[in-house]
Each structure stands twice: as C-alpha cells, then as structure tokens.
TORKOLZA-926706 format. One record per atom (N, C-alpha, C): x, z, y. Coordinates in steps of 0.2 Angstrom, whole numbers, plus 2048, in hexadecimal, padded with zeros to 3 digits. Each point is the difference from the previous one (the first is absolute). Layout:
<recs>
XZY;...
</recs>
This chain:
<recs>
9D34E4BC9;7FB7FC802;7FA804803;7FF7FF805;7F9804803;7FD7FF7FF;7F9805802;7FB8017FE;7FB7FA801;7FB7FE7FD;7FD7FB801;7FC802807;7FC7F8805;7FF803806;7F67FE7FD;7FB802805;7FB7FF800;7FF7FC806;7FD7FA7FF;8007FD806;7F9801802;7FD800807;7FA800802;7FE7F9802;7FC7FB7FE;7FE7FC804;7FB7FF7FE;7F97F97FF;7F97FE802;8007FA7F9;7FA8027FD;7FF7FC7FC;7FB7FA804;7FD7FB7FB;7FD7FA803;7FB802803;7FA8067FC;7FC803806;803803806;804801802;803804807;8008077FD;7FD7FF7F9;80380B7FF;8058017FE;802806804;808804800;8038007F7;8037FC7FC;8047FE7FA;807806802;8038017F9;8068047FE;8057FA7FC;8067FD801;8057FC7FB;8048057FF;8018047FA;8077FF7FF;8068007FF;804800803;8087FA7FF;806804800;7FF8007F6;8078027FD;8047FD803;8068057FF;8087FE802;801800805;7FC801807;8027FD803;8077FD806;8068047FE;8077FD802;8057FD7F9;7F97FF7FC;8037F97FD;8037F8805;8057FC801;8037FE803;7FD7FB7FC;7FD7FA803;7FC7FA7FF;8047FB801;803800807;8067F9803;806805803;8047FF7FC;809802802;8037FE805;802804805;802800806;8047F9800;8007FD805;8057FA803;805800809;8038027FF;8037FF806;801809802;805801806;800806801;7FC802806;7FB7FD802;7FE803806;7F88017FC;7FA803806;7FB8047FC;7FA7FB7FF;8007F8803;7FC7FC7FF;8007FD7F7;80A8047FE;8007FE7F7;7FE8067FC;801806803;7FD8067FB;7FB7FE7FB;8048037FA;7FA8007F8;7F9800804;7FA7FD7FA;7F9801800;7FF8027FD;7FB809800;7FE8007FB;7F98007FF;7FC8027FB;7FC8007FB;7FA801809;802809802;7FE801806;7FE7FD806;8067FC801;8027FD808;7FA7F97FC;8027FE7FC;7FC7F9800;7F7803800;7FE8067FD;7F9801801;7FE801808;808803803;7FD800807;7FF7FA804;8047FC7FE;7FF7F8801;7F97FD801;7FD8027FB;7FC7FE7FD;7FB802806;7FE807801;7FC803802;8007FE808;8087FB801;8017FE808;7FD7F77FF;7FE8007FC;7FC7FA7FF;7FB7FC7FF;7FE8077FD;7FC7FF7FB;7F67FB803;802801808;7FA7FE804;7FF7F87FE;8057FD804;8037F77FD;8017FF7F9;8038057FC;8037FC7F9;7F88017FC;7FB802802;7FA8027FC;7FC7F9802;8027FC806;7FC7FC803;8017FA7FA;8058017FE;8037F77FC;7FF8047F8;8028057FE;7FC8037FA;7FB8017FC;7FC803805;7F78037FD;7FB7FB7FE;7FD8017FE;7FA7FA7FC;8057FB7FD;8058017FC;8057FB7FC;8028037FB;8017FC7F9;8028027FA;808800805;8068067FD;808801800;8047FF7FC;8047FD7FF;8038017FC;806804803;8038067FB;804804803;8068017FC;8067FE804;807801800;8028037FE;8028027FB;8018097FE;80A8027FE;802803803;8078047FA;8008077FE;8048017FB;8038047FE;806801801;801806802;808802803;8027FD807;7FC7FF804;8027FC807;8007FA7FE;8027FB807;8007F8800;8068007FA;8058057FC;8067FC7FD;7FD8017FC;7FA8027FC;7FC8037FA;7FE7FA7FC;7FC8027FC;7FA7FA7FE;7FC7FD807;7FD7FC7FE;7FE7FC805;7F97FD7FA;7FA800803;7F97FB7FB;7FB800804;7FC7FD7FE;7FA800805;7FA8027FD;7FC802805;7FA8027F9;7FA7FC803;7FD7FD7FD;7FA7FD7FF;7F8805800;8048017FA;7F98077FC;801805803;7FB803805;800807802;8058047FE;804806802;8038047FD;7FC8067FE;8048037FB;7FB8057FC;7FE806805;7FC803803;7FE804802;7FE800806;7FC7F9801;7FD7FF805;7FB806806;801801806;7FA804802;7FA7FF7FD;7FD806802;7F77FD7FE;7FF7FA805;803802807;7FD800805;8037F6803;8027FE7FA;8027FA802;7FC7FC7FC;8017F8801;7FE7FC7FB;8057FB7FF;7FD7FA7F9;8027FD7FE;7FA7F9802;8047FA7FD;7FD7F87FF;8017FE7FD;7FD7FC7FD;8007FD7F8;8067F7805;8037FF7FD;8057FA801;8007FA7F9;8007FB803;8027FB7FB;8077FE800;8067FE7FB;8057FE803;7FF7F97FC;8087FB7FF;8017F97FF;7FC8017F9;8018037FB;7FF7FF7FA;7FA8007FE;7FB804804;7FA8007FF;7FF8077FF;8058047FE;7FD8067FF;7FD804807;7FF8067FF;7FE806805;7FF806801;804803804;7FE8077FF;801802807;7FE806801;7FF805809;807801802;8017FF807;805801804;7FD802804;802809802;803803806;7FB7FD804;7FC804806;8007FF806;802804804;8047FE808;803805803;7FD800805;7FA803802;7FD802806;7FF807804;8058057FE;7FF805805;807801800;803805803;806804801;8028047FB;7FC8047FE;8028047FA;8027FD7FA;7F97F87FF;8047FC7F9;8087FE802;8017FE806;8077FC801;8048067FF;7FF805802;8048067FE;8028027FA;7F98007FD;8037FF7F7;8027FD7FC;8007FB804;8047F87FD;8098017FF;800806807;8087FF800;8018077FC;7FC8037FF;8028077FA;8027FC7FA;7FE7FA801;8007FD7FB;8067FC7FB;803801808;8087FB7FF;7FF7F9805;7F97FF803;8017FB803;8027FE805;8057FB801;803800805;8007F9806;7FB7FB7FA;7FD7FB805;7FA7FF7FD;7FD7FC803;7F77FE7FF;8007F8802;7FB8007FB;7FE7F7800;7F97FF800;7FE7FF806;7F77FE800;7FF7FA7FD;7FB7FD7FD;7FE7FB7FF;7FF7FD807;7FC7F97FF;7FE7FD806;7F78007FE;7FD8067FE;7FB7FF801;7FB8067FE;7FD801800;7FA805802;7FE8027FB;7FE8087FD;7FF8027FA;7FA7FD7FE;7F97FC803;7FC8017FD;7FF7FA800;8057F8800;8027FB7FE;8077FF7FF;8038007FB;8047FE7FD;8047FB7FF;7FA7FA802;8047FA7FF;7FE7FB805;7FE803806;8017FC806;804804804;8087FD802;805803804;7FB7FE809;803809803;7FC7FE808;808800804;8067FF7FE;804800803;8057F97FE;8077FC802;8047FC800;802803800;8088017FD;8058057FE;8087F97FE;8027FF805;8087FE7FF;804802803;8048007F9;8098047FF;8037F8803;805803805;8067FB802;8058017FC;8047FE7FF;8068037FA;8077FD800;803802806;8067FD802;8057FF7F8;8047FD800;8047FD7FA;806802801;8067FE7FD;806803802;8037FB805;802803804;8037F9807;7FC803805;7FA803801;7FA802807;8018047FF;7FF803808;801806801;7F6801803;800808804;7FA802802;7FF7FA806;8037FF805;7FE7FB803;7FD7FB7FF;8037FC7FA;7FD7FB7FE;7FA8017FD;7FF8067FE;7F68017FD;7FF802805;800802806;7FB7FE803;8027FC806;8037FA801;7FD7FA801;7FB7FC7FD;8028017F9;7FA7FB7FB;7FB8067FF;7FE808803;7FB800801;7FB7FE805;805800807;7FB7FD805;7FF7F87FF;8027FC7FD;7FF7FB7FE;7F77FF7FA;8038057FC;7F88007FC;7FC805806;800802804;7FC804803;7FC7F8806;8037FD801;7FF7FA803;7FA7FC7F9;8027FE7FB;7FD7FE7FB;7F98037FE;800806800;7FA8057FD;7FD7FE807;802802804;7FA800806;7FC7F9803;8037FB800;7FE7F97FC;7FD7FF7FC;7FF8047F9;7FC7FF7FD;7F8807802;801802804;7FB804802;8008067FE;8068027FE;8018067FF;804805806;7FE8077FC;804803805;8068067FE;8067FD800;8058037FE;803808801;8028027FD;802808802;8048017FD;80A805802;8057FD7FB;802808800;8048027FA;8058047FF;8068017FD;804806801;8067FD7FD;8008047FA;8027FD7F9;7FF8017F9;8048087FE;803800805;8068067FC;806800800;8007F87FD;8057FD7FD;8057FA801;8017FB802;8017FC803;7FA7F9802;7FA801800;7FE7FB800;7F9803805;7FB7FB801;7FC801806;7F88017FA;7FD801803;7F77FF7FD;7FB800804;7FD7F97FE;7FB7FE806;7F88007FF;7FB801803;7FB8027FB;7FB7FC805;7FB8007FE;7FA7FD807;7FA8017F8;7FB806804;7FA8027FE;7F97FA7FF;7FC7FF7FA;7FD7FB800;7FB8037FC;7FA7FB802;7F78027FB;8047FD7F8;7FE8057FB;7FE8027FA;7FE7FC7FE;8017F8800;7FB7FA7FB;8047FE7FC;8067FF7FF;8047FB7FC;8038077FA;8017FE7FA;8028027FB;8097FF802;8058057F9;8057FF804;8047FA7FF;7FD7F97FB;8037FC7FE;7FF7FC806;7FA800805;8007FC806;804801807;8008087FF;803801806;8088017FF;8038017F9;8097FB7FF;8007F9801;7FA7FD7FF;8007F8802;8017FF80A;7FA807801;8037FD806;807803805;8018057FC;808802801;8047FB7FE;8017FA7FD;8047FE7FF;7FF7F8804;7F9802802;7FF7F9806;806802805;7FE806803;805805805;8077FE802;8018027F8;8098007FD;8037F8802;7FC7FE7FD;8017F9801;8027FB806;7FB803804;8007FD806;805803806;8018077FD;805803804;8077FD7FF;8008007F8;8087FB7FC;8007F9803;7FB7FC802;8017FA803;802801807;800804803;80180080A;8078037FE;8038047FC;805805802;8047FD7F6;8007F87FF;8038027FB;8088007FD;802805806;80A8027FE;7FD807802;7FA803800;800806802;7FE8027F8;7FA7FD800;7FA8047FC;8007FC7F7;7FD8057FC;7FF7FB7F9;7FB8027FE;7FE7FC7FE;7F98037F8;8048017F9;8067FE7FF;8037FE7FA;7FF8087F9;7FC7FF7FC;8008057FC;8058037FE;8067FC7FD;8058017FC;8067FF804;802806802;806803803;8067FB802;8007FD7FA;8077FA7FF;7FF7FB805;7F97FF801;7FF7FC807;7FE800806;800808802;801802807;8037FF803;8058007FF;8067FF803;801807806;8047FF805;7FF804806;7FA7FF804;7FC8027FF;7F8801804;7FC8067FE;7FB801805;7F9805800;7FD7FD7FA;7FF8047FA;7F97FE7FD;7FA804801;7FB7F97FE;7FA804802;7FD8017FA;800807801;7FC7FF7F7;7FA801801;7FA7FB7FD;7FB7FD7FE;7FD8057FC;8048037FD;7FC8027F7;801808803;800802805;7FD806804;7F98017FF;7FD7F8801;7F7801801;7FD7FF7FA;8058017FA;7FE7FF7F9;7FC8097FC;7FC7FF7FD;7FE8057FF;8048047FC;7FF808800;8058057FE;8077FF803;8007FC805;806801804;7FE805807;805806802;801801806;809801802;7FB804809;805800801;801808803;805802803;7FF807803;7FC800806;7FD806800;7FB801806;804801806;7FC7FF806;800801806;8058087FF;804802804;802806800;8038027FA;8017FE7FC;8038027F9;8087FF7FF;8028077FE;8087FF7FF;8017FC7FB;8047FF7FE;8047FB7FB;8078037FC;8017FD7FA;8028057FA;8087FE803;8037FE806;807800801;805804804;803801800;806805803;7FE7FE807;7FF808802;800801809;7F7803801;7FE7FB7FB;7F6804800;7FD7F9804;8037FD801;7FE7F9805;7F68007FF;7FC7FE807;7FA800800;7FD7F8800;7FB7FF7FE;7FD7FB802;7FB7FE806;8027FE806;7FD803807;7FD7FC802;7F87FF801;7FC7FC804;8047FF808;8027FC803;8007FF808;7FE7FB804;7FE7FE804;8007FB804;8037FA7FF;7FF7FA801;8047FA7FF;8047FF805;801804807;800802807;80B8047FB;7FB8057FD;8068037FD;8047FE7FA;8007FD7FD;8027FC7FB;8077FC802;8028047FD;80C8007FF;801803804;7FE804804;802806804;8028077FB;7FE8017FB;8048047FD;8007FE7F8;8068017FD;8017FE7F9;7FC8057FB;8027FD7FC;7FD8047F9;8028067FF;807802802;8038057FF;7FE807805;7FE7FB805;7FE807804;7FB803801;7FA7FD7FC;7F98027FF;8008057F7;801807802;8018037FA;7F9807801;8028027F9;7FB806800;803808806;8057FE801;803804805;7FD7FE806;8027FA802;7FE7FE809;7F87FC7FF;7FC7FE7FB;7FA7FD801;7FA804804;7FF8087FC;7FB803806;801800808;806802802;801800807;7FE7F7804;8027FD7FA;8007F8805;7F77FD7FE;7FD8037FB;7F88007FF;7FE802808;80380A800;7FE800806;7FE7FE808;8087FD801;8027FC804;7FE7FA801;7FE7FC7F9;7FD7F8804;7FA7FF7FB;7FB8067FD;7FB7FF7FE;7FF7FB7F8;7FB7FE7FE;8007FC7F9;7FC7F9803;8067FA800;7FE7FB801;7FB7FC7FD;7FD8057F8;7FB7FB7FC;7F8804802;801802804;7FC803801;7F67FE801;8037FB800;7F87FB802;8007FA7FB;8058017FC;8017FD7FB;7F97FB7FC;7FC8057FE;7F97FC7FD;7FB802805;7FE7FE806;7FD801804;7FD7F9803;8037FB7FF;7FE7F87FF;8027FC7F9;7FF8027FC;8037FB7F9;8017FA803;8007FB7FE;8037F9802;7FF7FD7F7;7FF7F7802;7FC7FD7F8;8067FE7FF;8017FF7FA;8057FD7F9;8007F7805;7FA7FF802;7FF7F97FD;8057FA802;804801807;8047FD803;8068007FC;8038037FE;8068037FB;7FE7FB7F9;7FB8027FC;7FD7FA7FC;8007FA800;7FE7FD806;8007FA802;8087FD7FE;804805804;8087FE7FF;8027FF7FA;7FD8047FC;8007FE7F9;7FD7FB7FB;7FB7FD802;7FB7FB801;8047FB800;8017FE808;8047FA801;8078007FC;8028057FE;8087FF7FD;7FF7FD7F8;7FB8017FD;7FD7FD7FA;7FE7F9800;7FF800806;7FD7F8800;8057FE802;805801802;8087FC803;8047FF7F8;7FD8047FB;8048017FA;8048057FF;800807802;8028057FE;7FA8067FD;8048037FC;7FC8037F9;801808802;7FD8027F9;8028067FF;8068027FF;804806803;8058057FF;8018037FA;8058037FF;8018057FA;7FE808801;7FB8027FA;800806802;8038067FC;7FF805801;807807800;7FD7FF7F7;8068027FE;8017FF7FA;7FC8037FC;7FD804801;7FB8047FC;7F9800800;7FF7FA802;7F97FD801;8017FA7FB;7F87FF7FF;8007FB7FB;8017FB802;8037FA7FC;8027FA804;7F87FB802;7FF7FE806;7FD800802;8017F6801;7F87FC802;7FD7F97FF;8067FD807;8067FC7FE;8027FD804;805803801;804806800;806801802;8047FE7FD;807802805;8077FC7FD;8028017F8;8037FD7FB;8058047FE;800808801;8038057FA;802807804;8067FC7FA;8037FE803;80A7FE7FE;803801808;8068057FE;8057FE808;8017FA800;8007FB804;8047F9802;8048007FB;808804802;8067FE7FE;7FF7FF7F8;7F98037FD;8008017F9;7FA7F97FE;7FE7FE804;7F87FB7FC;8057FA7FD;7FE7FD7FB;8027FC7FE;7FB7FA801;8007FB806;7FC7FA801;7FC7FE7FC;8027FE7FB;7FD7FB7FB;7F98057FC;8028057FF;7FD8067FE;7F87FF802;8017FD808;7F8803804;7FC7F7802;7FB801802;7FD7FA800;80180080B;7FE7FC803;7FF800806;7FA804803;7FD8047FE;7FC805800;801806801;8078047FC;800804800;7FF8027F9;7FE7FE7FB;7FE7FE7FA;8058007F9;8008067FB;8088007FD;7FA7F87F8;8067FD7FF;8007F97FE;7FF8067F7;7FB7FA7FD;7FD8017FA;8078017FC;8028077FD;8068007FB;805801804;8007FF806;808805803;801807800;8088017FD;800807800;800806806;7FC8067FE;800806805;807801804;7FF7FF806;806803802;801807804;8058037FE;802808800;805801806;
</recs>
C-alpha cells in the first residue's frame, strides 16, 4: 500500500489547507470493461476527480447541511450514511444544527471549501447529499428537487420525455427548471425558489406538479407510492421534497459499477448521452468541454406559489394527501401505510381512517 499523499488545496477562508489521504491506491470502484474509460478508481483518482470539480460541485454543496455516503472497503464494502459529522473533523470546517422527522437534532456537516470535500473522501465518501436548504435556515427549502424514477419496462428515453413534459409544467407554474442526470437511471429536475414555505408546503406543491404532470402524460408518468401500482411508468417521487430526504449533488459519483456521475446539462443536452457515459473517468474533460450548466442556478429564485395553487385546486376537486416515507410520523390525512394488495376494505373508514377494533395489519 503506498504511502499516504498530502493533498494541497484552500480552505473556506482561501488560505492554503493540507488533507491527508491514507491509502491512496486503495481501489474504490473495480474496473468494468477492458478498455481505459473502465479502469479501477481509486481512493487517489477519485480525490483527483474531485479537485477537477470541485469549482461547480461546491456551487450545489456549500451553505448546506450533507449528508455523506460513505464505504468501507470500496463500493463492494460496507456501505452507511453518516448524518453526524465524522470523527475528526478540521478545525477549519463547520457544522449545523439539523432537525429530522422525529423531532430530534443534531449538527451535520457543512461542505464549503475544497479541502472539507477532500476530507470527506479520506473519509470513504463516495457520494454527497445536500439538503435543499441553507445552513442558517433549516426549515425553509430554497430549492424544488424531483427524482424521475423509471420502473421496470422504461428505459432512459422515456425519463426524459416525462422530463421535458414536467419541464413544460414547472415553467407554467412560474418556475424555472434545470435538469440532470441522476447517475443512475433516472433524471433530476430542480427549479430554485425564495425560502418562505416550510417543507410540508413545498411537498404539497411538489405533488401539485406531480400530479399535473400524471394528468397530461397518464401512460407515461405516476404518482403511485406503492410500487405494485406503477405499473410500467416514470414515477415521480413527491417525497423527495420531504424533509431529511436528499438526493445526490450536482457532480457527484454514485456508489455503482463504472463510477457513473451525476451531471448538470442543458435541456438542449438531455438524452444525448446515457448514464453510462458520464463517469468519474470522462466527466472532467466533458465539464471542460461544455462548462456547468447550473451555473446561474440561484441567481433568479422563482415563488412556490404557482405550484401551490396546483395543489390548491387538486384539494378542492377532492384529492388529498400522499403517503409519506416510512420513517416519518404518520401524518393528518394520509393514506393508509397498508400495501393495496394487503388492506383489508372493511378495516378503513372512507377517510382513510382504520375503523374502531379492526386488527393491525403487518
């Protein structure tokens, strides 16, 4: 094993920081294919990554609680997430205090310079997850954040048709969209917004969105929570804009075979290149090549309230509340949390409501 490397780069003041990054030709992501665009990743190649990106991936990072992706032993290793700081934080970085579902709270991470991202990957971390909001408010999201989520039967095509379709809907609603591709098979659309709504209102008008998009495109697209009734379609998952939920940053690899990137591009660009091709191998060069398309990203925020509305009127037509992620408390109005194929009728009121003395079901 080599010696460990000292890395040079810039702490959040601009003064010159030291990371050191044990192991370096530790092998992170195991080679795929035989030519040099699948060669292993290691420990080194991904810090150099980092440093070829570090301009843009800081943009969607800094002034935000992280949540970071961490393994042991490369992507075939352990795999956790850490919430809480990891132990041996710089001086030279900070922390913020976070509320999650349950009520509780403690300090997550903030990534604002090059040398924290750096030592994040000493760390084992291999992806990052911003929140959608701003260290010094917690609990007003300044971003929209929706995952597309092709289902078995779609291909990448088909996400992003049913992106440009919600790229049509957001912008209608006065928003202004801006897309990338997840990594993995699916799209991520984002459209920057003023800081007023808490995140239970701006899921509400994420599912105005969803909704509206499911109505124009409904053999393409669903809202359906429960798997069993997606059928072949894009889902939109809603419960993105749910609190303690992210997603991967702008620029961030992904814990899958090949090192796959998450890439900000144009909607000009979008299906032009698959998921596979945008990796930690070929993303610096194609950064350098067609720049960072989020780049004015919050530079006009755009209001919630159009999006709202859609969710407004959806209530008055008699549509309700969604189901949320399982680890949030149950919440005034939502479904059932019973799969379909499992609720027993009789059990629930027309409400949603489990009937006085009916048994739990498992």
């Amino acid at each position: 094993m080599a010696d460990a490397l000292m890395l040079e780069s810039t702490g959040p003041d601009g003064e010159p920081r030291t990371v050191r990054l044990s192991s370096p030709d530790k092998v992170v992501w195991p080679g795929v294919g035989d030519d040099a665009r699948g060669e292993a990743i290691t420990k080194a190649d991904l810090a150099a990554y980092l440093k070829a990106v570090a301009g843009p991936m800081l943009r969607g990072l800094a002034d935000r609680p992280v949540t970071l992706q961490r393994v042991r032993g490369g992507i075939e290793g352990e795999e956790f997430y850490s919430k809480n700081p990891p132990k041996g934080v710089p001086e030279w970085s900070r922390t913020t205090m976070c509320t999650y579902p349950s009520g509780r709270s403690h300090p997550q991470l903030v990534v604002d310079d090059e040398a924290t991202l750096l030592w994040t990957a000493q760390m084992g971390t291999v992806t990052w997850h911003p929140w959608p909001v701003r260290s010094a408010d917690n609990d007003h999201p300044d971003e929209v954040r929706i995952d597309l989520d092709p289902q078995p039967g779609r291909d990448f095509a088909d996400v992003v048709e049913a992106a440009r379709g919600l790229r049509e809907v957001m912008q209608e609603a006065g928003l202004r969209p801006y897309v990338k591709t997840t990594g993995s098979r699916g799209v991520h659309v984002f459209a920057a917004i003023e800081p007023r709504l808490e995140f239970l209102e701006v899921r509400h008008a994420v599912i105005g969105l969803a909704r509206e998009l499911e109505r124009r495109m409904p053999e393409l697209v669903t809202t359906a929570w429960w798997k069993e009734e997606r059928g072949e379609r894009v889902f939109v998952d809603f419960n993105q804009a749910t609190r303690d939920r992210t997603l991967a940053a702008a620029w961030s690899p992904r814990i899958l075979p090949g090192a796959p990137v998450s890439v900000p591009m144009t909607w000009e660009q979008l299906g032009e290149w698959g998921p596979a091709d945008l990796t930690v191998h070929t993303v610096p060069e194609w950064l350098a090549e067609h720049g960072d398309a989020w780049a004015d990203l919050h530079e006009d925020p755009g209001t919630i309230d159009g999006a709202y509305a859609l969710w407004e009127a959806q209530v008055a037509d008699g549509l309700g509340e969604l189901n949320f992620p399982p680890d949030h408390p149950k919440m005034p109005g939502e479904p059932p949390r019973v799969q379909p194929s499992k609720k027993v009728a009789e059990h629930w009121d027309e409400d949603g409501r489990r009937v006085e003395g009916a048994p739990k079901q498992r």
